[in-house]
C-alpha positions as a printed Julia matrix, in Angstrom:
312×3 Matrix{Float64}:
 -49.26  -69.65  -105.77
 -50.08  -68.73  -109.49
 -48.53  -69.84  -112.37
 -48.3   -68.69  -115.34
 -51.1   -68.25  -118.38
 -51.82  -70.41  -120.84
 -54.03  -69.78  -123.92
 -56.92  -71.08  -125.6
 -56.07  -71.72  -129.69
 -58.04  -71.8   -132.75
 -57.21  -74.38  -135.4
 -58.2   -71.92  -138.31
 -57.66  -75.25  -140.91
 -56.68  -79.05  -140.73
 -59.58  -80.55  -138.62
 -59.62  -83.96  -139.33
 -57.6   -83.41  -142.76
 -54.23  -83.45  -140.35
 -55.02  -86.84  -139.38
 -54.35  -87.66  -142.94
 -51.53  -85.57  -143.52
 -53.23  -82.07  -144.54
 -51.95  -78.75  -143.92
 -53.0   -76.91  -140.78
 -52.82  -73.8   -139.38
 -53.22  -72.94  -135.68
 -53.36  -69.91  -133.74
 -53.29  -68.98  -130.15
 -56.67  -67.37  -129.12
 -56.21  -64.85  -126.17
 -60.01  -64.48  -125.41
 -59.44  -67.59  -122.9
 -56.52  -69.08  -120.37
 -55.7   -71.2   -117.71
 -52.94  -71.21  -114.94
 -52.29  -73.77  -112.61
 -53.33  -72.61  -108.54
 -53.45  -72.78  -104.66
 -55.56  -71.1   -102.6
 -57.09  -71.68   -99.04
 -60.87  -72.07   -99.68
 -60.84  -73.61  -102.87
 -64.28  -73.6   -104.7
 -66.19  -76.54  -105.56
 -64.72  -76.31  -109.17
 -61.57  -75.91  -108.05
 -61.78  -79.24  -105.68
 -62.94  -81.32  -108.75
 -60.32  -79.83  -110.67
 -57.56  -81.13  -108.16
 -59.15  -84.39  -108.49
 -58.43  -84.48  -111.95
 -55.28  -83.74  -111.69
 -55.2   -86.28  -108.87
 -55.61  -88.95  -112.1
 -53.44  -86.84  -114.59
 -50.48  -87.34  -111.74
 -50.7   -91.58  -112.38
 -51.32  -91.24  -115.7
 -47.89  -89.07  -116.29
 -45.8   -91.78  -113.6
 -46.68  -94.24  -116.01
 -46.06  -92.73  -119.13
 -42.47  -91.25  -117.34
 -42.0   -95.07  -116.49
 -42.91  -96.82  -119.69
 -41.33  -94.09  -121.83
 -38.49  -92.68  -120.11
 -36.17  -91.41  -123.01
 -39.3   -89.31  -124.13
 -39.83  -87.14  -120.87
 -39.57  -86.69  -117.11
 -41.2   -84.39  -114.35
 -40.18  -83.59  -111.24
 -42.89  -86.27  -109.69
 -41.82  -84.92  -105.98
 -42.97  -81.66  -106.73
 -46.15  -82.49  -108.7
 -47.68  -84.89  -106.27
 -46.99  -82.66  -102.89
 -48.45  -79.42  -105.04
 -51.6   -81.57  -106.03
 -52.05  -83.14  -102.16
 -52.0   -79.67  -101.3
 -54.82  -78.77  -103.67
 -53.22  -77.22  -106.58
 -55.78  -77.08  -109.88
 -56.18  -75.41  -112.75
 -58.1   -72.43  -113.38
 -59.5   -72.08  -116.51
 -61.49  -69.8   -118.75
 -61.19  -71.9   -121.39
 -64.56  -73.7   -122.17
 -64.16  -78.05  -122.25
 -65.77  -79.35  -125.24
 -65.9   -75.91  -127.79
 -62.71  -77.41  -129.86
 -60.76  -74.06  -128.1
 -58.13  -76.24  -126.63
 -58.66  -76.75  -122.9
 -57.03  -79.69  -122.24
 -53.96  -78.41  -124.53
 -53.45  -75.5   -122.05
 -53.4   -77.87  -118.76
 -50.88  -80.03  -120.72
 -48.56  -77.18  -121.3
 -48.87  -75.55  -118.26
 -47.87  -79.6   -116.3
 -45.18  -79.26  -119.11
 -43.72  -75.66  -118.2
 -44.03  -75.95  -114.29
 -42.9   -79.28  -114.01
 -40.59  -81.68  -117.16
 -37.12  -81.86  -116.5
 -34.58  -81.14  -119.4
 -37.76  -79.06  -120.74
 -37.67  -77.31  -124.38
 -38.36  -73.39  -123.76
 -39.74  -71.22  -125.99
 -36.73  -68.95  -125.3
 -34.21  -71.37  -127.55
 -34.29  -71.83  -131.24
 -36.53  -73.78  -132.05
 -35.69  -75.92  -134.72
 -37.72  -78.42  -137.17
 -36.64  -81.38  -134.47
 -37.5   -79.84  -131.32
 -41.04  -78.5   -132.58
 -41.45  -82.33  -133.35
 -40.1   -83.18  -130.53
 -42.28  -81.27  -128.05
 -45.32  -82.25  -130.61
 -44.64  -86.16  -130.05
 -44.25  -85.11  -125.82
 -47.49  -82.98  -125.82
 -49.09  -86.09  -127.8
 -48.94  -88.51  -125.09
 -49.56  -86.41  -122.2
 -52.96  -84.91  -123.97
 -53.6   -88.65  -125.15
 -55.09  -89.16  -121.17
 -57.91  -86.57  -122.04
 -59.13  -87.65  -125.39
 -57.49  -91.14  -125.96
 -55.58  -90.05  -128.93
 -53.53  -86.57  -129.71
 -51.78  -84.61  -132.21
 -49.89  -83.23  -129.72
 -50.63  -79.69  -131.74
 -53.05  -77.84  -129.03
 -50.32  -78.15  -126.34
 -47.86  -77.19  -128.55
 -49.74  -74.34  -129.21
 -50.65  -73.04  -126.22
 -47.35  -73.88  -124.74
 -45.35  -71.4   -127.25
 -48.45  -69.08  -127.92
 -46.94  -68.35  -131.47
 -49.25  -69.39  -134.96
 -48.17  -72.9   -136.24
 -47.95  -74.2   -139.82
 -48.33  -78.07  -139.81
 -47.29  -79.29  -143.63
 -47.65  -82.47  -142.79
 -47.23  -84.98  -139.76
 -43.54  -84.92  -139.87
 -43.31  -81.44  -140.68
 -44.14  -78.32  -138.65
 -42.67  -74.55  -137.96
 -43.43  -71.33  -136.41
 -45.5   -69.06  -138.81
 -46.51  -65.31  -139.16
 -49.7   -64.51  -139.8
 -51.09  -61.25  -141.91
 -51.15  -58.67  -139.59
 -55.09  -57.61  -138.2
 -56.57  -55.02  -139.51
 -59.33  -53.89  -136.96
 -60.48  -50.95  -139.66
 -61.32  -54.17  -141.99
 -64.57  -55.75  -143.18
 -63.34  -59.16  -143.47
 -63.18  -61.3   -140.18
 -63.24  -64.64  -138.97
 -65.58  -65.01  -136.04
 -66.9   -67.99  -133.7
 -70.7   -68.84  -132.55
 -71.63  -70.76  -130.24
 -73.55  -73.99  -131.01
 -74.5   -73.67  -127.02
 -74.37  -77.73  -126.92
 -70.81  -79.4   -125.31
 -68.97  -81.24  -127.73
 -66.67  -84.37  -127.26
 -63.79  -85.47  -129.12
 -63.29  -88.94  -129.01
 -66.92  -89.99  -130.05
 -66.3   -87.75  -133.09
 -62.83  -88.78  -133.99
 -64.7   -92.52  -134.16
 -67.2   -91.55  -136.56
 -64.37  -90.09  -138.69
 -62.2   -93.21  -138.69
 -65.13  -95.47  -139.18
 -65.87  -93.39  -142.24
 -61.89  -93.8   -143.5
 -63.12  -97.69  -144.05
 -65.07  -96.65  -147.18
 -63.08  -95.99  -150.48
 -65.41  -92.89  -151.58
 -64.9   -91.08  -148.55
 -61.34  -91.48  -148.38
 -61.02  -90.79  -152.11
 -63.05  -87.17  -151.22
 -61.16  -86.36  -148.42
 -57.91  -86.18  -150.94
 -59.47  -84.94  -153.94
 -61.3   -82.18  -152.2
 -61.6   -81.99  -148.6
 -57.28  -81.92  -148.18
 -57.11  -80.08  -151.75
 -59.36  -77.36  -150.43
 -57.82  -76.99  -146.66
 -54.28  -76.57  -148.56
 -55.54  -73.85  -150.57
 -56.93  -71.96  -147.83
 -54.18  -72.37  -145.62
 -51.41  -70.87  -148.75
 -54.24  -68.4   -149.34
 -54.2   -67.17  -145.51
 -50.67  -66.79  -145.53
 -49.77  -65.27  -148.17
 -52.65  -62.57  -147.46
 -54.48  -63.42  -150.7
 -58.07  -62.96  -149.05
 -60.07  -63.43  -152.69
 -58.33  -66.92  -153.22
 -58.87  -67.7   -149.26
 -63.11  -66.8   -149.57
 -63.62  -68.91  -152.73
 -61.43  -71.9   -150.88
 -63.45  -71.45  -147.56
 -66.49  -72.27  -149.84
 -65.79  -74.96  -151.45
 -64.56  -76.36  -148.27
 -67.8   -75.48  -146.48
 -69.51  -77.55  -148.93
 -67.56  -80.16  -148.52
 -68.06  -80.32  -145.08
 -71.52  -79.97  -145.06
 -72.21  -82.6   -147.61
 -69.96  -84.93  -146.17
 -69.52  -84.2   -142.07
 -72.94  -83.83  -141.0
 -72.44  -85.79  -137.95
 -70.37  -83.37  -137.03
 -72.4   -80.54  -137.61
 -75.37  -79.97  -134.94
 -78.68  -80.5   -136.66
 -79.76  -76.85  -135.91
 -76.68  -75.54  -137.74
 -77.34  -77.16  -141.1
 -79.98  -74.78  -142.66
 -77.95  -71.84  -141.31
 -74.66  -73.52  -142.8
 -76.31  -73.17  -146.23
 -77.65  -70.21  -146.2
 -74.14  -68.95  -146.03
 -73.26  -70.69  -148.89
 -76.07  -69.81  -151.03
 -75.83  -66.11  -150.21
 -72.17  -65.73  -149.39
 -72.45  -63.73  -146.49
 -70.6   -66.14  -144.74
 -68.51  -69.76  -145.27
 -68.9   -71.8   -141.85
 -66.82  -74.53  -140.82
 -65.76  -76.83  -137.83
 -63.87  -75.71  -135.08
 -61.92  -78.82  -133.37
 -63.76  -81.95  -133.98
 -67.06  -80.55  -133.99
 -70.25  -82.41  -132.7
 -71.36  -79.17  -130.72
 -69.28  -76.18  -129.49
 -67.74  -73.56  -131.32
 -68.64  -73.26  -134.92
 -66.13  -71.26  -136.73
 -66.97  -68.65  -139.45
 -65.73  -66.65  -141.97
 -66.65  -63.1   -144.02
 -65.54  -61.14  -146.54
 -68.32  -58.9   -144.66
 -68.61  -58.4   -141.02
 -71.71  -56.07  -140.49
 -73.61  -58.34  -143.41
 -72.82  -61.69  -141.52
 -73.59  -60.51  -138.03
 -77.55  -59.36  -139.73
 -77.25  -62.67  -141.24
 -76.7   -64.08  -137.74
 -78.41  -61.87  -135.88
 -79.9   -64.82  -133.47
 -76.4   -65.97  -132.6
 -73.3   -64.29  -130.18
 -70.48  -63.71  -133.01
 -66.81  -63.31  -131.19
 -65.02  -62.52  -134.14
 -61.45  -63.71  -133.59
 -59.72  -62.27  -136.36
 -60.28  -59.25  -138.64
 -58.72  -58.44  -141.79
């Protein structure tokens, strides 16, 4: 048995701003994927992976129990596939903000809801939302609360435009150009991030005034303007965004950003080689980058891996 693949995704912009109704802009990232197996000598990775899924099985009768009306599996299939040691094999890496619980969900999702929403049928405002609010509680068992959005992305493998909470749609993005100089690229911070200690810091920081009056007056100003930028292929307006937005991050997220990453952060600033930023919810794993550049940021960071994920 093999399922199909799932992908990894990159949210390009919106970390953290989307919880207070910023724009966002997600993308699947191919580099990485998952898809649910069975196989007769399963590997110790694969055992502990069926014994996840072992807990994701209860989690999902409950939620099909206390929420019926928002979405049902075929429970009889699940729980004889997962008793006879189906997992999930996965490229994606846990805790780099690349989406690795988002691809599981989808791929439960796909294999296994009833009445399921396919990516084959159009897919209006309502069933985007829809399929947001289902992905949201079935990702919520990984990191106690979920947007819903890397499920959703992974699930249709198509870029995503999130205006605001209520409001989401399919997007194009400006074609690559692999002939171009300007790229946005990941590096690894080589240190395991996790979500939900991160998304605390951020809410206990919502309690004070002055950060919540920065996160509108610059921190969601800025994100908007780089997403419009992106789209509409204006890459001069999109470099001067990113770095006022890595400024903003840096002066006001450094909890999020691993102490060995600040001076390097800066230096892209100050020299404009390169505008980092976070990738996910930070606290370790991928940091994301971008360069007007390529060759000058990759001298810049010579003492880091650089997958660049985009070009332009």
């Amino acid at each position: 048995m093999k399922g199909p693949l799932f992908y990894s995704k990159i949210l390009l912009f919106g970390e953290y701003g989307i919880i207070r109704d910023s724009k966002g802009l997600s993308i699947p990232y191919n580099f990485y994927n998952g898809a649910l197996k069975r196989e007769e000598n399963p590997s110790a990775e694969a055992i502990k992976s069926n014994g996840n899924l072992r807990r994701y099985v209860s989690y999902l009768e409950n939620l099909q129990t206390e929420q019926p009306e928002l979405v049902s599996f075929d429970l009889v299939s699940l729980k004889n596939d997962v008793e006879t040691g189906m997992y999930f094999d996965s490229s994606i890496p846990q805790g780099y903000g690349v989406g690795s619980s988002g691809a599981l969900v989808a791929a439960i999702y796909d294999k296994y809801a009833q009445n399921k929403i396919t990516v084959l049928e159009n897919l209006t405002r309502e069933k985007l939302l829809q399929l947001k609010t289902i992905f949201g509680q079935m990702e919520s068992f990984f990191h106690g609360k979920s947007s819903g959005l890397d499920p959703l992305n992974s699930y249709l493998s198509i870029p995503i435009l999130i205006n605001s909470k209520d409001h989401i749609e399919a997007t194009g993005i400006p074609t690559q150009s692999l002939e171009g100089t300007g790229a946005v690229f990941l590096i690894d911070s080589g240190i395991v991030g996790e979500t939900a200690p991160m998304v605390n810091i951020f809410m206990e920081k919502l309690k004070d005034q002055g950060f919540r009056k920065m996160l509108k007056s610059q921190f969601i100003k800025h994100t908007d303007a780089c997403v419009e930028s992106f789209l509409g292929g204006d890459m001069k307006s999109l470099f001067s965004n990113t770095k006022k937005l890595s400024k903003v991050v840096l002066n006001n997220f450094k909890p999020m950003i691993p102490e060995q990453f600040h001076g390097i952060w800066q230096e892209g600033i100050d020299s404009n080689d390169y505008y980092l930023k976070l990738c996910g919810s930070g606290g370790g794993g991928y940091i994301l980058g971008f360069t007007e550049n390529l060759e000058k940021a990759k001298l810049a960071l010579k003492d880091y891996k650089l997958e660049v994920v985009y070009q332009f």
